[in-house]
C-alpha positions as CSV (number, residue, x, y, z in Angstrom):
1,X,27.0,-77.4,-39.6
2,X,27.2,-74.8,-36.4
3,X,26.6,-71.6,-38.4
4,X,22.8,-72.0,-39.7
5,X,21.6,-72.2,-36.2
6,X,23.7,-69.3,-35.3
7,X,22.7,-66.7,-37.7
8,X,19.1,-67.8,-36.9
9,X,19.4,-67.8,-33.5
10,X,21.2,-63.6,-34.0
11,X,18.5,-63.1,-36.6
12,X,15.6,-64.3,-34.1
13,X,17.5,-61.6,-31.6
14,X,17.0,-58.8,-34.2
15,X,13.7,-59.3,-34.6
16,X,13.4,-59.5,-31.3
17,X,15.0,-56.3,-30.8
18,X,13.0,-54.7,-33.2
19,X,9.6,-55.8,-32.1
20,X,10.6,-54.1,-29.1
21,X,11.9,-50.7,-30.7
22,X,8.2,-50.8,-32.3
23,X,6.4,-51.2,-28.7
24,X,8.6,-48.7,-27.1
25,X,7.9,-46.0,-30.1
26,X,4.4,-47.0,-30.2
27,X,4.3,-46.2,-26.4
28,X,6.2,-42.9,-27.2
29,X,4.0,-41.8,-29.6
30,X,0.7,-42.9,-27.0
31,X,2.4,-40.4,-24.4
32,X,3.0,-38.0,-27.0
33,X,-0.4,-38.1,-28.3
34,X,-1.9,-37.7,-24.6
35,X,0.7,-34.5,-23.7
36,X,0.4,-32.8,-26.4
37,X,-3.3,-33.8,-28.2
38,X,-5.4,-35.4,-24.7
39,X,-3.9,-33.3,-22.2
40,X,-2.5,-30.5,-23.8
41,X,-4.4,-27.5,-22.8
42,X,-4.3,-28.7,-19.5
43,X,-0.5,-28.5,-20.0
44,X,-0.5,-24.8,-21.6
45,X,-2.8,-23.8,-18.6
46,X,-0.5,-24.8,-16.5
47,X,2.8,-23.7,-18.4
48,X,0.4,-19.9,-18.4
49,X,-0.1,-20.5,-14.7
50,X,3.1,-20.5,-13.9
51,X,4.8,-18.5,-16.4
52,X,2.2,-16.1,-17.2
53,X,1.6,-12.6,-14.8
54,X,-1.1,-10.3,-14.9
55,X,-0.4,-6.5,-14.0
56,X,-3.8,-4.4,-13.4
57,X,-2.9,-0.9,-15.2
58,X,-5.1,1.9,-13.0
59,X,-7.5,4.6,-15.1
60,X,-6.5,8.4,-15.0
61,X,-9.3,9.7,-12.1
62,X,-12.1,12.2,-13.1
63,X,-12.2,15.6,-12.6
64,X,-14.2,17.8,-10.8
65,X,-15.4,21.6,-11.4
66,X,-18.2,23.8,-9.8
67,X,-21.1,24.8,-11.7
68,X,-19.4,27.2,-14.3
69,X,-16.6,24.5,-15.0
70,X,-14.0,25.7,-12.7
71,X,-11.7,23.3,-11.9
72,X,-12.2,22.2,-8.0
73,X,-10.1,19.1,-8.0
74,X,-7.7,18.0,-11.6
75,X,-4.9,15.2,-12.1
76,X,-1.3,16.6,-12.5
77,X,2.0,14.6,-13.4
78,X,4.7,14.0,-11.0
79,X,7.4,12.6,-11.9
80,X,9.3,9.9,-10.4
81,X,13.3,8.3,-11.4
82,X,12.5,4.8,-11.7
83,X,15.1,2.1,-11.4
84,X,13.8,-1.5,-14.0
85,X,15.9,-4.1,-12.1
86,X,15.4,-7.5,-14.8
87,X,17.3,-5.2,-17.1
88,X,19.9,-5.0,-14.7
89,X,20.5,-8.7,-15.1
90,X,24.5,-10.0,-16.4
91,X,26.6,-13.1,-16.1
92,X,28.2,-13.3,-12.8
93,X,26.5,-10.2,-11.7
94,X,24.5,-9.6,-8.2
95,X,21.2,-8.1,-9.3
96,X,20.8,-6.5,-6.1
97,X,24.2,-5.4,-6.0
98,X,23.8,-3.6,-9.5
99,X,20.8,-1.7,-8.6
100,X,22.0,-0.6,-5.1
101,X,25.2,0.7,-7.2
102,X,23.1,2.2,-9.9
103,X,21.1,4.1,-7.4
104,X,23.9,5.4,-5.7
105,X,25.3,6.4,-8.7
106,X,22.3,8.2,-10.0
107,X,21.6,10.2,-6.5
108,X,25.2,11.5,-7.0
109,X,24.3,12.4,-10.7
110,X,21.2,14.3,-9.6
111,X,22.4,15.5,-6.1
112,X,19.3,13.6,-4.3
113,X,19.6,11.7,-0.8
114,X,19.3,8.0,-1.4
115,X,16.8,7.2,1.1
116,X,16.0,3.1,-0.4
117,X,17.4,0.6,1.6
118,X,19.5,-2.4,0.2
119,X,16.3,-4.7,2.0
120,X,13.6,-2.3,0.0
121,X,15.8,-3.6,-3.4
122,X,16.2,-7.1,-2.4
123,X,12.2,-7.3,-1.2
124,X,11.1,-5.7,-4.7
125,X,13.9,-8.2,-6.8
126,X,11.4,-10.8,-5.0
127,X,8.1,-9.7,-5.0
128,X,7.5,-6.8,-8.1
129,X,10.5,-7.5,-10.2
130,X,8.6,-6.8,-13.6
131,X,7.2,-3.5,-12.0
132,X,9.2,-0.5,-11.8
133,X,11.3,0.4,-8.9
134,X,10.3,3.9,-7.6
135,X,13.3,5.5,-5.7
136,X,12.9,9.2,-5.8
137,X,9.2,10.9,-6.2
138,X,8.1,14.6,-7.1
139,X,11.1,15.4,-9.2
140,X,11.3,19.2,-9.7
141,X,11.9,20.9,-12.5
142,X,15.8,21.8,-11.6
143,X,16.0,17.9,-11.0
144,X,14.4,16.7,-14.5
145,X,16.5,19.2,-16.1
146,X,19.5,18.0,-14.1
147,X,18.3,14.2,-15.6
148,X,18.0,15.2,-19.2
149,X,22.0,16.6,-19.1
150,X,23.4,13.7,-16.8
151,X,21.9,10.7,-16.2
152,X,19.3,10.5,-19.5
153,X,20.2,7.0,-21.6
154,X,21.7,5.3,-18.3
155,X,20.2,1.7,-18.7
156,X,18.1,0.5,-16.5
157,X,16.8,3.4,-15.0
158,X,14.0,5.9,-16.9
159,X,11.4,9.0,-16.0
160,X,8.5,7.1,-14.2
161,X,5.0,9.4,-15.1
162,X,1.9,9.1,-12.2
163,X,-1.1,10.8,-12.0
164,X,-1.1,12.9,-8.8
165,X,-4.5,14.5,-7.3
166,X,-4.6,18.0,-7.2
167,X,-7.1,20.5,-5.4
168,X,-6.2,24.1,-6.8
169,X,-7.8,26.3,-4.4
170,X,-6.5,24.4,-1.3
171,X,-9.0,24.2,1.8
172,X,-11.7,25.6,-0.1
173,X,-14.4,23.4,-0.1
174,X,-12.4,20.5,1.3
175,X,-15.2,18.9,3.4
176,X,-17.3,18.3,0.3
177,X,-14.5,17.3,-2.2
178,X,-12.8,15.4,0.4
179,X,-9.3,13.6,-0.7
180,X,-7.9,10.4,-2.0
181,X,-5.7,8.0,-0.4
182,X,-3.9,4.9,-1.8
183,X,-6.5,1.7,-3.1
184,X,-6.2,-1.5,-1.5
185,X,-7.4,-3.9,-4.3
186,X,-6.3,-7.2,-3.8
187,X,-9.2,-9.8,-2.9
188,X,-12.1,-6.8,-4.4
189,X,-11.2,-8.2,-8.0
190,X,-13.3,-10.8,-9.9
191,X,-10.0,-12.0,-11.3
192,X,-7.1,-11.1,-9.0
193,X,-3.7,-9.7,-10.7
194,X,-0.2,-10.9,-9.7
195,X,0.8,-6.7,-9.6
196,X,-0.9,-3.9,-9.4
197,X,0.2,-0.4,-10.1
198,X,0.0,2.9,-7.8
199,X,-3.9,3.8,-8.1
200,X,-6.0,6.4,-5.6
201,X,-9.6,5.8,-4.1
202,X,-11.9,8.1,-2.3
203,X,-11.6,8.3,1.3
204,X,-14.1,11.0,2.1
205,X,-16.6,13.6,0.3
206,X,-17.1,13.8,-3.3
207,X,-14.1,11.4,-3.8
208,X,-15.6,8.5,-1.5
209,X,-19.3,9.2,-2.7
210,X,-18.8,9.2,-6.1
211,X,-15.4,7.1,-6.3
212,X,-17.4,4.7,-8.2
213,X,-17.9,6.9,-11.4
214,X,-14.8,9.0,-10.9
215,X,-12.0,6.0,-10.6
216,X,-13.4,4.7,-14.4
217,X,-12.4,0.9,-15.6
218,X,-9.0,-0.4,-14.8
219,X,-7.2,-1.7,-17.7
220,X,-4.5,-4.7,-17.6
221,X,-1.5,-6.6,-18.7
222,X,-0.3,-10.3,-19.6
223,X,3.6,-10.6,-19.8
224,X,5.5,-14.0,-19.5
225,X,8.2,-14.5,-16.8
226,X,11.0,-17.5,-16.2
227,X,11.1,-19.2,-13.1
228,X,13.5,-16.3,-11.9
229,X,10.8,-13.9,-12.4
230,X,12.2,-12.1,-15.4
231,X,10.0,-11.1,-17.6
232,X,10.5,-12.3,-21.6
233,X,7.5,-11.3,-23.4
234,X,4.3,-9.1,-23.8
235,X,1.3,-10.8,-24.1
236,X,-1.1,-8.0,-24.8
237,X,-3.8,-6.2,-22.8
238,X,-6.6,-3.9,-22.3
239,X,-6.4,-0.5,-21.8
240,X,-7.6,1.1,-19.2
241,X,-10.7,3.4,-19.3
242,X,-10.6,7.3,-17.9
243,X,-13.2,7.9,-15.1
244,X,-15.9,10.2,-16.2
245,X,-16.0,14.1,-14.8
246,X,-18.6,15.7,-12.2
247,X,-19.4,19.1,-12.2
248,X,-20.9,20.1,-9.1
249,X,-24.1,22.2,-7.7
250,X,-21.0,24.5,-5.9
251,X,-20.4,28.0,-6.9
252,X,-17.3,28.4,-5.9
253,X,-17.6,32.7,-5.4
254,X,-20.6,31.7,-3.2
255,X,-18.0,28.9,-1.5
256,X,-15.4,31.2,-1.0
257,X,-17.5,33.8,0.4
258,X,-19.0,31.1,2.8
259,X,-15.9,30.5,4.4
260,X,-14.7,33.6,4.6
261,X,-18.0,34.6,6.5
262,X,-17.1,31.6,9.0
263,X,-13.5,32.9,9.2
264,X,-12.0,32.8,12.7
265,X,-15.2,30.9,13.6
266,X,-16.2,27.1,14.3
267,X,-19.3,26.1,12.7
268,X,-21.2,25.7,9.5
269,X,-22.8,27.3,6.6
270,X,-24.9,26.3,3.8
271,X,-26.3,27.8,1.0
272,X,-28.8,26.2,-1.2
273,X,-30.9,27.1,-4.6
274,X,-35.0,27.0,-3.0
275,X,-36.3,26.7,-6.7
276,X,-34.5,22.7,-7.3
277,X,-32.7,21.8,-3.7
278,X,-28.8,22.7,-5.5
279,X,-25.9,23.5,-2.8
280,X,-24.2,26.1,-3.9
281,X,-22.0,26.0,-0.9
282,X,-21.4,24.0,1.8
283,X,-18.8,25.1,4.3
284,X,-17.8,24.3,7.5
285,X,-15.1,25.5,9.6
286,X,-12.1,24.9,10.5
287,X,-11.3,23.6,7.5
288,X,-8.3,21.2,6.2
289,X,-6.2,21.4,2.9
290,X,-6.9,17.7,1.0
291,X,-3.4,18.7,-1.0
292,X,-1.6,16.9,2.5
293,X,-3.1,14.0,1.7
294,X,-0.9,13.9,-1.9
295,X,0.5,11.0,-2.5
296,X,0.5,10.4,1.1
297,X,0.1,12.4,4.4
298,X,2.7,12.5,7.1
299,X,2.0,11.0,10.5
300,X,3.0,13.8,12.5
301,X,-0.1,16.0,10.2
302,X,-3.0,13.0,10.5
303,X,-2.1,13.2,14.6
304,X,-2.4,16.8,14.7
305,X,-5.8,16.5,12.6
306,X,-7.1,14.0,14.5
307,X,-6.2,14.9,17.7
308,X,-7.2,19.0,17.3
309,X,-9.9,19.9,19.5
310,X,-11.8,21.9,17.0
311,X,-12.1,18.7,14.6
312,X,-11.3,20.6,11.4
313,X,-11.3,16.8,9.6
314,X,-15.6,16.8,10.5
315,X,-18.0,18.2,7.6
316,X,-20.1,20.3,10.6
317,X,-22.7,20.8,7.9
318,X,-24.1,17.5,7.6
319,X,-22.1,15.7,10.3
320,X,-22.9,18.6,12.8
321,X,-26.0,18.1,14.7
322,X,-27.5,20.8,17.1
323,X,-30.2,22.0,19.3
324,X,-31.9,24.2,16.5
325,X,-33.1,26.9,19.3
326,X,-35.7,29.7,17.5
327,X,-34.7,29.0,14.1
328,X,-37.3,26.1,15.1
329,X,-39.9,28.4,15.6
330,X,-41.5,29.2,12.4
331,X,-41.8,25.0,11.8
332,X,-44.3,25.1,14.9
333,X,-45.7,28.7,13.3
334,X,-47.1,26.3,10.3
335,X,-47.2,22.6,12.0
336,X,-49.8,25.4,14.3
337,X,-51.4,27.1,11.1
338,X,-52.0,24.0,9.1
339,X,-53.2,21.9,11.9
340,X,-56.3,24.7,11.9
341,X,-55.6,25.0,15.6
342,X,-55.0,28.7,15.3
343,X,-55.8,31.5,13.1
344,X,-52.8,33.9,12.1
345,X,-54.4,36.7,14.4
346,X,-54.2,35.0,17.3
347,X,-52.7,36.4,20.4
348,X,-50.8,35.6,23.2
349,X,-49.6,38.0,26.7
350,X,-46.2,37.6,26.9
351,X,-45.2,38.6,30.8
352,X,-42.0,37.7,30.5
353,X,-42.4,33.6,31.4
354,X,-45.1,31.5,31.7
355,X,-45.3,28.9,35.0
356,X,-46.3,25.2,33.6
357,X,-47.1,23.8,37.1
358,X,-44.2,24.6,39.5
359,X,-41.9,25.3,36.4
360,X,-41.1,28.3,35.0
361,X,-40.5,28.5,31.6
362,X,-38.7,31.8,30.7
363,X,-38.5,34.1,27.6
364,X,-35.7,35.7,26.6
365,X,-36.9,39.1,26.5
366,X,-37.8,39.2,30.7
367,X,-39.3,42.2,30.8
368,X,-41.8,40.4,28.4
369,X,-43.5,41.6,25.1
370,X,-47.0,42.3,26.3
371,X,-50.2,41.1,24.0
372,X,-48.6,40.3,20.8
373,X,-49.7,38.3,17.7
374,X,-47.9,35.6,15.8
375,X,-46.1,37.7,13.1
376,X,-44.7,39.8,15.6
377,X,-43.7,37.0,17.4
378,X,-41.5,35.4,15.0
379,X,-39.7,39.0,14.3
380,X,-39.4,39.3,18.3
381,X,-38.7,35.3,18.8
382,X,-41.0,35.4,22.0
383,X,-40.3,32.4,23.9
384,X,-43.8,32.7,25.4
385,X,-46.1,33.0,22.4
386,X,-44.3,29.7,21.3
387,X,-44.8,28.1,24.7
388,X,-48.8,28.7,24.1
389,X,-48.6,28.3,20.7
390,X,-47.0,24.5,21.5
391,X,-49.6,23.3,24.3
392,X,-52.3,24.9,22.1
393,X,-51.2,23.0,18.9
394,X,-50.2,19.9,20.7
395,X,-47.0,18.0,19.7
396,X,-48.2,15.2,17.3
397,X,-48.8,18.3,14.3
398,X,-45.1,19.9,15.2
399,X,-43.8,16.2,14.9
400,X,-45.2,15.6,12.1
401,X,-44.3,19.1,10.2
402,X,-40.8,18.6,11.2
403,X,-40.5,15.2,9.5
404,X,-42.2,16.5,6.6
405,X,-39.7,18.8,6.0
406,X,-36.8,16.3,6.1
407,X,-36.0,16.8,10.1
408,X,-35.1,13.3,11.9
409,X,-33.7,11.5,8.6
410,X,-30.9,12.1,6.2
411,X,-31.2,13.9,3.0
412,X,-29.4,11.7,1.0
413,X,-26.8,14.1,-0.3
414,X,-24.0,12.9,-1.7
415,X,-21.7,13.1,0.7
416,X,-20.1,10.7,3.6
417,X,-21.0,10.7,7.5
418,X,-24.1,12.7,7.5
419,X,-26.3,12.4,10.5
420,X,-29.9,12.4,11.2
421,X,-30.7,14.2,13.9
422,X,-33.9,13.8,16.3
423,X,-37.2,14.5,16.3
424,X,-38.4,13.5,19.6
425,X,-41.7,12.2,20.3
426,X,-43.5,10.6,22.8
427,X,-43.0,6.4,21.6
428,X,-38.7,7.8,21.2
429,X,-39.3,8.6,24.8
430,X,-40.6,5.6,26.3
431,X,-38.0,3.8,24.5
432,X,-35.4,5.9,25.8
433,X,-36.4,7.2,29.5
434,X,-39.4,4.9,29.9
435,X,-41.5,7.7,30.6
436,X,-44.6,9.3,28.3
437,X,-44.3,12.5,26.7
438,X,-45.5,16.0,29.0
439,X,-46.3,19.7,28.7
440,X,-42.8,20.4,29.8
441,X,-41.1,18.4,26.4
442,X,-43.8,20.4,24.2
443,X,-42.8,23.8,25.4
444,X,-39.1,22.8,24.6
445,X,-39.7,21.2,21.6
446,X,-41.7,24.5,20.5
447,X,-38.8,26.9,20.6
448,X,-36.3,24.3,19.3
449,X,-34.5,23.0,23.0
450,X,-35.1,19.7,24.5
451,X,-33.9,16.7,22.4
452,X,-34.6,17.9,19.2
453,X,-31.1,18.0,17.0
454,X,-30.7,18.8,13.6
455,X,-27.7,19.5,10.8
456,X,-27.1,22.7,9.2
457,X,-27.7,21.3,6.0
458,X,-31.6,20.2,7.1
459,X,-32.3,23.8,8.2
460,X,-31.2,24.8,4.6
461,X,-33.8,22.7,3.4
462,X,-36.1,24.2,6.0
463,X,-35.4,27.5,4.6
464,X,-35.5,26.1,1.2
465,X,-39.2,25.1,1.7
466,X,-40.3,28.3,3.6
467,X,-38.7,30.5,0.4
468,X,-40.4,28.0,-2.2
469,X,-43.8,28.0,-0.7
470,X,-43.7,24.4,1.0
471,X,-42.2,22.2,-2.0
472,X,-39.3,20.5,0.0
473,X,-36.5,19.0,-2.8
474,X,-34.0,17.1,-2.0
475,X,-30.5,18.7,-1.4
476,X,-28.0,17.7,-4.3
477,X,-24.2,18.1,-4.7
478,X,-23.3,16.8,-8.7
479,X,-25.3,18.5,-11.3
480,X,-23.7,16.6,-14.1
481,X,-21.5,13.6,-15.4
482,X,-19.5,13.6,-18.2
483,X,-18.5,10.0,-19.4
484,X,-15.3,9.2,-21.0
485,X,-15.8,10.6,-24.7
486,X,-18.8,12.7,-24.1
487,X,-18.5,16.8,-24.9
488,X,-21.3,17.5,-22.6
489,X,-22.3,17.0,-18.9
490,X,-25.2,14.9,-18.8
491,X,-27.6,16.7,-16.2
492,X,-28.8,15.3,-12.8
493,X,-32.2,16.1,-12.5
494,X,-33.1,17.9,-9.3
495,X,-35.6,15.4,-7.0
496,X,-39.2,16.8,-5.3
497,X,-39.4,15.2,-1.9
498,X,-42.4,16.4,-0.9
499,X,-45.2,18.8,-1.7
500,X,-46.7,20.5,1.5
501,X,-49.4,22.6,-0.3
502,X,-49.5,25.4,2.3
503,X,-52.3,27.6,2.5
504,X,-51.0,31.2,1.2
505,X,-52.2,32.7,4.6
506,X,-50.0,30.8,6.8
507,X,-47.2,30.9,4.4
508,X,-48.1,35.2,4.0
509,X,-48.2,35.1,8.5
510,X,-44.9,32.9,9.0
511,X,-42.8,34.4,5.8
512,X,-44.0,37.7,6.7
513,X,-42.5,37.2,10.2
514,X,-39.2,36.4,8.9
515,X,-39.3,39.5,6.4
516,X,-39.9,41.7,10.0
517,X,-36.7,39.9,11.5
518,X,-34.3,41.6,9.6
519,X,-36.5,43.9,7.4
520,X,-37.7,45.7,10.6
521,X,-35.7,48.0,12.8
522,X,-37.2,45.8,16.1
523,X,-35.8,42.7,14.1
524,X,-33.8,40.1,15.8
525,X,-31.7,39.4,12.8
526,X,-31.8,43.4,11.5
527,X,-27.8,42.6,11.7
528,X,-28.3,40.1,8.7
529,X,-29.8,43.1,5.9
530,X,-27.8,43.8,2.8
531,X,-28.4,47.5,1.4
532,X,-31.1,47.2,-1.7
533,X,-32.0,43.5,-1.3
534,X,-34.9,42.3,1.1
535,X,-34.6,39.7,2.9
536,X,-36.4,37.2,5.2
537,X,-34.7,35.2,8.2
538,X,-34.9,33.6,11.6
539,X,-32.6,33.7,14.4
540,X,-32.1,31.2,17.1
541,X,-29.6,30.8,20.1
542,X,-29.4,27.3,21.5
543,X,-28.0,26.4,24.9
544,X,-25.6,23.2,25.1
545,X,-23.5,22.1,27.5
546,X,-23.4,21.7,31.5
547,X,-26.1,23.6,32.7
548,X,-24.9,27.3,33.6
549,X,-22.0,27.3,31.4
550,X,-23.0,30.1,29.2
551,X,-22.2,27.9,26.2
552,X,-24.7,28.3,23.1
553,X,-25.1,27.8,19.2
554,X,-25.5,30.8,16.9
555,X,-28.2,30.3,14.2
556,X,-29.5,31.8,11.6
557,X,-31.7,30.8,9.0
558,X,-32.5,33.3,6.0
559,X,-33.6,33.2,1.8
560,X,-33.4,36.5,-0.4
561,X,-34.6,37.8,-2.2
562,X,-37.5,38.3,-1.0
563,X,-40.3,38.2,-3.6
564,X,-38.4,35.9,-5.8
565,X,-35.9,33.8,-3.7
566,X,-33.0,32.6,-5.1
567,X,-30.5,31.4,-2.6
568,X,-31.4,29.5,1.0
569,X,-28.7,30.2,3.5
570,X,-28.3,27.9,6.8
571,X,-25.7,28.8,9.4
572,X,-24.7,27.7,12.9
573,X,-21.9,29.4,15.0
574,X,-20.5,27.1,18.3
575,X,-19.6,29.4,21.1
576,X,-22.0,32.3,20.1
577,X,-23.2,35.3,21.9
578,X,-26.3,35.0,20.2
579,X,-27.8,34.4,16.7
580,X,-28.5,37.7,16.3
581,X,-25.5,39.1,17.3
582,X,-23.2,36.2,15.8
583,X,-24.6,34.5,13.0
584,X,-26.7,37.1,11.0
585,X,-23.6,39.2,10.3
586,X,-22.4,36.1,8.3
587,X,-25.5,36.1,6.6
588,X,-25.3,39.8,6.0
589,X,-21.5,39.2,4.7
590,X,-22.5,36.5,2.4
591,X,-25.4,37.8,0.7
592,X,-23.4,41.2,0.4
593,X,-20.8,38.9,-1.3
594,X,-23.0,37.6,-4.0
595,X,-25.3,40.4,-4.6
596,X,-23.3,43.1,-4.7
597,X,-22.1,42.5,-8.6
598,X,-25.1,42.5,-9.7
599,X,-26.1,46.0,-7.9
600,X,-23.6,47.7,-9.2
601,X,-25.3,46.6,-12.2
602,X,-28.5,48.0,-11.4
603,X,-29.7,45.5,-8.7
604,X,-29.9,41.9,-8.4
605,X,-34.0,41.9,-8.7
């Protein structure tokens, strides 16, 4: 009678039972549905987020050659012994303790100090541990050969391969190539990377400028790591992309021959094509050799840079700026001409100064020149004619000559740190002394003293201009870009700034002038002529520095040839005698330099 009610009473239990084994699997199989179907990407973004690294691979830097594809600046490999820790990884082994024995193992193999620190392993185990553990750099050739006998095969450790900047002809040019330093990326990415590789970036010249275009498109990789930090997989990439190639404007005979003219000198010289505003060279001196700055430069070397007197890390040539002195003088011959205040016949007495008031304003000559006329005056550089000339022409048409020419602005070249200058006038100085502009500042301005500063590389373009005929371009350093898988250079077309549209008989008068200065045996720059080539110049000595020092800047300004000019040459000497006595030998040594090929070959027309 007992055991009906009992077996339905364990039978109502069952079902019991069972009706909750269905709740509890249909509540599994909710929370399965919602992690793996509802929420599941949100799951894999977070299983990618924290498993999942991204490495940013660097592109292979452009190169750069001069106009006729010589190489200025190329990549070379250096070769580094690289230690992969994660590979190191055993049972009931210490990683770090593995790798500091491996290393010392492998520095006995190849005879090289071991320089790494047991805290450089341990810091890399934690922060780079997929990367590649760099412990000796620069391998030569004795020590890769060394490494193929010895310690080739040696797991865990391989050959690493970088990319090193290289500048072939050393100092040579290295203001306008400038040199590369290590990047600091992280926080510039639109998606940041967990590692990034070894990559360079301009610091100065051509490399900052154009660092853009010459660094190319970084390429990267996905790889999966444990919670440890050891990578398991590959997950693909993208390849980097190779930064295109610049050839530049620079011939690098004509650079050479710049800096050899400077030698033993500090200053600057520029040399420039009239006929499309292309630097063939751009020198200044001292110089520095952009090779010290590969991979990295020494502190003991960036002190003695920085902290040299003679500032050999500056680019003079477009950094530089100077009182201009007499190389001034044939702007306020034309700002004169073209203003229609004076004919090209006109004539001042020169006695030797001229007294503006109760100041005496002397020439340089002090015996004076006597009557002379304008085109003598520019070969004789007669202070006094110019002092007329000035108060006659007023300062408003010398102002505005000068910024038509480029003075009192940047050019725009491609290069870092250039400077504008000054052209003074009278508002600039009631801002700066509160005070109106007077006779005195004219007769300053007119033979290139006072405030007026300029660079070397603006008096090319003066030079340029007064070669051409008045068509002022603007002065260019790349002359082409090659992009990754092009053959050619694509050409950068040259850029007219302004046309001036001289009258031919001020530009006869004024270029005439300069033709006397070194053409004539009386010429001031006679010291700048090169045998069977004529050619047309301007000197100028400018005085800086506490008054009575004796300091001055050697200048000379000059174009040849003649009749059909094809090179504009700008050069400034600090601590000068004179321009005619220090600078237009450099002139004379430099056009000597690149015309003399061609007259042995019959002249260089």
């Amino acid at each position: 009678m007992t055991v009906r009610p009992a077996i339905e009473s364990g039978a109502f239990r069952i079902r019991i039972l069972l009706v909750l084994m269905l709740v509890l699997c249909a509540l599994l199989g909710v929370m399965l549905w919602k992690i793996q179907v509802a929420h599941g990407h949100d799951y894999v973004q977070d299983l990618d987020r924290q498993s999942v690294r991204r490495i940013r691979l660097p592109a292979m830097r452009g190169t750069i050659v001069d106009r006729s594809g010589a190489a200025l600046v190329e990549n070379e490999p250096s070769y580094a012994v690289a230690v992969y820790i994660e590979e190191l990884r055993q049972p009931g082994v210490n990683v770090v303790d593995a790798a500091e024995a491996l290393i010392r193992r492998l520095g006995e193999l190849l005879q090289l100090p071991v320089d790494v620190t047991r805290d450089d392993i341990a810091n890399h185990y934690r922060k780079r541990l997929p990367l590649p553990f760099i412990v000796w750099k620069n391998l030569s050739e004795e020590t890769l050969a060394r490494w193929a006998e010895l310690a080739a095969g040696i797991p865990g450790a391989d050959i690493y391969w970088e990319g090193l900047r290289h500048y072939p002809h050393g100092q040579t040019a290295s203001h306008v190539l400038g040199y590369v330093g290590r990047a600091s990326l992280t926080g510039r990415e639109e998606e940041p990377y967990h590692y990034y590789l070894p990559e360079w970036e301009g610091k100065s010249g051509i490399e900052q400028s154009m660092d853009d275009v010459l660094r190319g498109r970084a390429g990267g990789k996905l790889i999966r790591v444990d919670v440890a930090g050891y990578k398991h997989a590959d997950l693909g990439g993208l390849d980097p992309e190779a930064g295109s190639d610049l050839m530049l404007t620079l011939d690098l005979h004509i650079q050479k021959l710049a800096e050899e003219a400077l030698e033993g000198h500090n200053g600057a010289m520029v040399v420039m094509d009239p006929r499309n505003g292309e630097i063939l060279a751009m020198a200044s001196a001292p110089a520095f050799d952009p090779n010290d700055f590969v991979p990295a430069i020494s502190h003991e070397l960036w002190a003695g840079l920085r902290e040299n007197p003679a500032k050999p890390m500056v680019n003079r040539a477009v950094a530089g700026n100077y009182p201009p002195g007499s190389i001034f003088k044939p702007v306020v011959a034309m700002a004169a001409l073209e203003s229609g205040k004076i004919r090209p016949g006109q004539r001042f007495n020169c006695p030797g100064y001229m007294m503006l008031g109760k100041a005496r304003f002397n020439c340089w000559h002090k015996p004076g020149h006597g009557e002379i006329e304008l085109r003598k005056a520019i070969e004789q550089s007669c202070n006094v004619y110019f002092y007329d000339l000035g108060l006659m022409c007023g300062h408003e048409p010398i102002v505005h000559m000068a910024y038509a020419l480029g003075l009192g602005r940047k050019t725009g070249v491609e290069m870092s740190y250039e400077r504008a200058g000054l052209v003074p006038d009278d508002s600039w100085k009631r801002r700066t002394f509160s005070d109106g502009w007077r006779d005195g500042d004219t007769c300053n301005m007119s033979i290139g003293q006072g405030a007026l500063l300029v660079s070397p590389l603006q008096m090319a373009v003066v030079a340029s201009a007064l070669a051409n005929g008045g068509f002022v371009y603007a002065p260019h350093l790349v002359r082409g870009v090659r992009r990754n898988g092009d053959e050619k250079y694509r050409p950068v077309q040259p850029r007219l700034v302004n046309d001036l549209h001289w009258s031919s008989e001020s530009l006869r008068t004024v270029r005439g002038g300069m033709f006397d200065v070194v053409m004539a045996p009386t010429g001031t720059g006679r010291k700048a002529g090169v045998p069977g080539i004529e050619v047309a110049g301007k000197t100028g000595t400018a005085e800086y520095g506490p008054k009575g020092s004796g300091l001055k800047y050697g200048w000379m300004i000059a174009f040849a040839p003649y009749e059909n000019p094809r090179y504009a040459v700008a050069v400034v000497v600090e601590e000068a005698y004179s321009g005619g006595v220090t600078a237009a030998p450099l002139v004379s040594r430099l056009l000597g330099g690149i015309f003399r090929p061609a007259a042995g070959e019959g002249g260089a027309g």
